[in-house]
C-alpha positions as CSV (number, residue, x, y, z in Angstrom):
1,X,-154.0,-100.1,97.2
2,X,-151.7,-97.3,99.0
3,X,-153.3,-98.8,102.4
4,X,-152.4,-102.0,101.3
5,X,-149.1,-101.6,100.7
6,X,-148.8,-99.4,103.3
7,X,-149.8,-102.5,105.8
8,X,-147.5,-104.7,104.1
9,X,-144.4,-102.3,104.9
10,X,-145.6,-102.0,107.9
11,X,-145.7,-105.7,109.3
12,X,-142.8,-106.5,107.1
13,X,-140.8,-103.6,108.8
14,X,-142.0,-105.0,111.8
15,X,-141.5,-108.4,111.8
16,X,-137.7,-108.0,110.9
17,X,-137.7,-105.4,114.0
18,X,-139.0,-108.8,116.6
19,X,-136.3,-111.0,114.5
20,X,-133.6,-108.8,115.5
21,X,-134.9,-108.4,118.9
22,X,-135.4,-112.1,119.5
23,X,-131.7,-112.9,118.1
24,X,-130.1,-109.7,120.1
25,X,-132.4,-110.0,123.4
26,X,-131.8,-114.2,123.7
27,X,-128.4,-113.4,125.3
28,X,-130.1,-112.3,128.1
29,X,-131.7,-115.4,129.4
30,X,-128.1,-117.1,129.9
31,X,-127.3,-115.0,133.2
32,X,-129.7,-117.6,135.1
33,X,-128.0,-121.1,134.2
34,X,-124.0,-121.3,134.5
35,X,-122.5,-124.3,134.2
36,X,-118.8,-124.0,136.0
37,X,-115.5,-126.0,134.4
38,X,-117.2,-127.4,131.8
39,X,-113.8,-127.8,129.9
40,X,-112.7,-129.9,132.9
41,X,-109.1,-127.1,132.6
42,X,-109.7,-125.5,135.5
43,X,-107.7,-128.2,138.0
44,X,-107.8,-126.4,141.1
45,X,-107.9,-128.8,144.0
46,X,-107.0,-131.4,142.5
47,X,-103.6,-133.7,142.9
48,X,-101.2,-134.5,139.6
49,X,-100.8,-137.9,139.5
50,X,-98.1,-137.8,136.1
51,X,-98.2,-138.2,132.7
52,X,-101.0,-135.5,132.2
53,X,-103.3,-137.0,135.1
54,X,-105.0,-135.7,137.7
55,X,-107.1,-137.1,140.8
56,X,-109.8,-136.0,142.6
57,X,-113.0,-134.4,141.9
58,X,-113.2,-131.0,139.3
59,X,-114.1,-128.1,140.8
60,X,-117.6,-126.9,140.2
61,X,-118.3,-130.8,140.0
62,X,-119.5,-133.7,142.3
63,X,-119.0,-137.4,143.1
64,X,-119.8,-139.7,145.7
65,X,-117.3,-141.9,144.4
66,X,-114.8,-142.8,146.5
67,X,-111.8,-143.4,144.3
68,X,-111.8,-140.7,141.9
69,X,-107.9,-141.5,140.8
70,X,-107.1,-141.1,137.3
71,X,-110.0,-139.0,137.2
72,X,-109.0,-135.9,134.4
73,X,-106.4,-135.9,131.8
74,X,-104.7,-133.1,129.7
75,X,-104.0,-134.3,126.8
76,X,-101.9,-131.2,125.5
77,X,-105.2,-130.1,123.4
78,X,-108.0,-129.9,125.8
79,X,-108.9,-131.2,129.2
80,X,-111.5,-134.5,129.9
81,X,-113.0,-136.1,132.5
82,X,-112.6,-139.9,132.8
83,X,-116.5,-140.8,133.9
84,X,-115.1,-144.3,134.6
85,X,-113.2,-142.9,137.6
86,X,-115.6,-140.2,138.7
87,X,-118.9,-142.4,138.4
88,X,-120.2,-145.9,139.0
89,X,-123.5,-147.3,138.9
90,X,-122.9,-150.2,141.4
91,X,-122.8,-151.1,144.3
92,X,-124.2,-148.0,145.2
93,X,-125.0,-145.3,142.1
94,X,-122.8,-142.3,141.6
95,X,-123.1,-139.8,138.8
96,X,-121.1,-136.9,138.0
97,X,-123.5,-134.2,138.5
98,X,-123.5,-130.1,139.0
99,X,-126.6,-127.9,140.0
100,X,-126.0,-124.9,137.2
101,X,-129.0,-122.5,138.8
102,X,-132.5,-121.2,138.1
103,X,-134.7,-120.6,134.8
104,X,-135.6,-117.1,134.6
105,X,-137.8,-118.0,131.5
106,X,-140.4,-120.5,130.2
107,X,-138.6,-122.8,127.6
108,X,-136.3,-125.4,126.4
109,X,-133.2,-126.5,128.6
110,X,-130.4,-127.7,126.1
111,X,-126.6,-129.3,127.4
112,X,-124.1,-129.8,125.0
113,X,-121.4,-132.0,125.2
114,X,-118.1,-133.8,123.7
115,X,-117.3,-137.7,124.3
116,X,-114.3,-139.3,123.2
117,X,-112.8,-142.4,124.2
118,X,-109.6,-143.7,125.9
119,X,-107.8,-146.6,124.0
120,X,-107.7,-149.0,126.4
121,X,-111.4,-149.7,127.1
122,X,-112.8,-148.5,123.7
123,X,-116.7,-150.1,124.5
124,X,-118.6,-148.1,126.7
125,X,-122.4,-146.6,127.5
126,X,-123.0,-143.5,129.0
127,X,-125.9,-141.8,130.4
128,X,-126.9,-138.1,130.3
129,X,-129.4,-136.8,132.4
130,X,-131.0,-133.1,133.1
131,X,-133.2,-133.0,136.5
132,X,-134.7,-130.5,138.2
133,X,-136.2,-130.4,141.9
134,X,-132.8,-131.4,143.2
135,X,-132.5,-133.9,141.4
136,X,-135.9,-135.2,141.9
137,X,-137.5,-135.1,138.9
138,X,-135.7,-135.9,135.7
139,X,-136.5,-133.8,132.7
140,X,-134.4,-135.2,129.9
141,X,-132.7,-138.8,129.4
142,X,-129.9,-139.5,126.6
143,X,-128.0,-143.0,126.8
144,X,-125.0,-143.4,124.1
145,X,-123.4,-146.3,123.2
146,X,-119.7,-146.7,121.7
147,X,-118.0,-150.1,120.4
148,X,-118.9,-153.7,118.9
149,X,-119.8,-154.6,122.5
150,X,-123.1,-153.0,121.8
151,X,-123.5,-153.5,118.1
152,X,-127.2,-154.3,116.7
153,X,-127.9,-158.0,116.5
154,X,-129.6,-158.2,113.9
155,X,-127.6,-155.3,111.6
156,X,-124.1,-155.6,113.5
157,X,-123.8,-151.8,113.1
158,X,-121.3,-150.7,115.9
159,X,-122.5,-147.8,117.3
160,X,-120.0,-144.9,117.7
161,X,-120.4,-142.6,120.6
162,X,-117.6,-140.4,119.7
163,X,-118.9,-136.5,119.0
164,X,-120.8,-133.5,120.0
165,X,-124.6,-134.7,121.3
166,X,-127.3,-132.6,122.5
167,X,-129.7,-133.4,125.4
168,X,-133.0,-130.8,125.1
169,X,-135.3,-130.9,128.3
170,X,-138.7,-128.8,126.7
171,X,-140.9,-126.7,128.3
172,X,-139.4,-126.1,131.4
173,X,-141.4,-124.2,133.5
174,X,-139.2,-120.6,134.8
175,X,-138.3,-120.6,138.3
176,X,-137.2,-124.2,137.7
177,X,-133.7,-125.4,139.7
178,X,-131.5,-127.4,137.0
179,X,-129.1,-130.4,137.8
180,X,-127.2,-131.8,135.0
181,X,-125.7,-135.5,135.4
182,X,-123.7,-138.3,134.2
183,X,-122.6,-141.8,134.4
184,X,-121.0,-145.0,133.0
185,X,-121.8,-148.8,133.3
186,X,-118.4,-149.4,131.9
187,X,-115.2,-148.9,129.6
188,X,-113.0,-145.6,130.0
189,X,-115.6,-142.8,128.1
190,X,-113.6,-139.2,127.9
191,X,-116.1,-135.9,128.8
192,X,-115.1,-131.9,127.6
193,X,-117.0,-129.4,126.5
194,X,-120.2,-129.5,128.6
195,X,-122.7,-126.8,128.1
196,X,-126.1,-125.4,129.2
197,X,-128.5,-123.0,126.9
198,X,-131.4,-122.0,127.8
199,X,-133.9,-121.1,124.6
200,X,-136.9,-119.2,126.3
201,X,-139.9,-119.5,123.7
202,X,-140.0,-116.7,121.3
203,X,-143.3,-115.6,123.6
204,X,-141.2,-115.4,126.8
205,X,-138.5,-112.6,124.4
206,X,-141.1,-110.6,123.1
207,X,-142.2,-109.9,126.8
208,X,-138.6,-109.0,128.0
209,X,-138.2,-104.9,127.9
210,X,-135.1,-104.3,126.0
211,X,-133.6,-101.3,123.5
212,X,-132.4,-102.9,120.1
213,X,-130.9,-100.1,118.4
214,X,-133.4,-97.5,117.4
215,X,-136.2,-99.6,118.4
216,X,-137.5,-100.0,122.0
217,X,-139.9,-103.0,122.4
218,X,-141.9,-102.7,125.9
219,X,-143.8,-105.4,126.1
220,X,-146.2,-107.7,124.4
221,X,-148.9,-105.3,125.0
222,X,-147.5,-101.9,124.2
223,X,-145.9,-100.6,120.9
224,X,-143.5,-101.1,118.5
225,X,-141.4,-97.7,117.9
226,X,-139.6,-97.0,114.6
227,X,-137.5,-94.2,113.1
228,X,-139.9,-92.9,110.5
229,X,-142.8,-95.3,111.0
230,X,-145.9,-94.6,113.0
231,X,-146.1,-97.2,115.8
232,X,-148.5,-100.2,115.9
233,X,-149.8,-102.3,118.8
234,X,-149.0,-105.6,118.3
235,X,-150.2,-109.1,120.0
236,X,-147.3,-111.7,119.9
237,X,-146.0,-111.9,116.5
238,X,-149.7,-110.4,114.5
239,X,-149.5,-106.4,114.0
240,X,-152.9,-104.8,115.1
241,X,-154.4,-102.1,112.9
């Protein structure tokens, strides 16, 4: 029974101890990815138009788009970029895209992001894309819709596109390049707040050498040291007797 208990303290001990290291050691995975002027405040380069209006493209940004006029406002709250004046989808396609770096780590690629609307053209679709391979092979697709031009037939529910979203590419392999990109077919959609997180899998952590307090995690295949504990070898997340 003493053994028993004993094992139970042990692997309980020791599974809060990869917890915390999981939680504590996932800030180091965000070095790799960086995602410049996501806020859209950082104006540099850019010409004032009036009225809280800039043109041009924002910096750590790109457009092919010719007329980019109009193209961020400051409110007097927060900074966003008009995607009907930075992108186009015809004649010729034009995205607003940034290249944000390398995965150090197998796992999930996620962007965050903010869309609002200007009054004047309320009804819009936009897309949201995450590639990789220079833009070569597209890992993750969102398309959101905003006003009675796209309500349901058959319902008439109105979609609203106005909020935070999420756009998760999984399982993507490290050593990947990352592109993030996006674009309207119409209307005046507002974009702030853009994002990029990348969530290694809990395997990936484990591996990563790193001191949590009193506890020093090697690898996956050394020990597990404790204050007061004898140490155990452990194999991913199962404590080896």
């Amino acid at each position: 029974m003493k053994i028993n208990l004993t094992k139970r303290l042990l692997k309980s001990t020791a599974a809060k101890l990869i917890a915390a290291f999981l939680m504590l050691s996932s800030g180091q995975s965000n070095a790799a990815l960086v995602l410049t002027n996501g806020d859209f405040s950082d104006t540099t380069g850019l010409s004032i138009v009036g009225g809280g209006w800039y043109s041009g493209v924002p910096i750590g940004w790109s457009s092919d788009r010719p007329d980019t006029a109009y193209s961020v406002l400051n409110t007097g709250d927060i900074y966003v970029a008009n995607l009907s004046q930075l992108t186009r989808t015809s004649p010729a396609f034009s995205a607003l895209t940034q290249s944000v770096g390398t995965t150090d780590y197998f796992g999930d690629v996620t962007m965050k992001f903010d869309m609002s609307t200007f009054i004047n053209a309320p009804d819009w679709q936009v897309g949201a894309a995450i590639y990789s391979n220079n833009f070569g092979s597209l890992l993750a697709l969102k398309q959101i819709k905003n006003g009675s031009a796209f309500a349901d037939p058959v319902t008439g529910d109105v979609p609203n596109g106005i909020g935070t979203f999420e756009l998760t590419a999984l399982n993507v392999a490290a050593g990947s390049d990352i592109q993030v990109a996006f674009w309207t077919t119409g209307g005046t959609p507002a974009l702030t707040n853009v994002s990029i997180i990348p969530e290694p899998t809990a395997l990936e952590l484990i591996s990563l050498p790193v001191k949590v307090g009193l506890y020093m995690v090697d690898n996956i295949s050394k020990n597990i040291y404790t204050c007061g504990i004898n140490p155990r070898k452990f194999n991913a997340l199962t404590i080896v007797y």
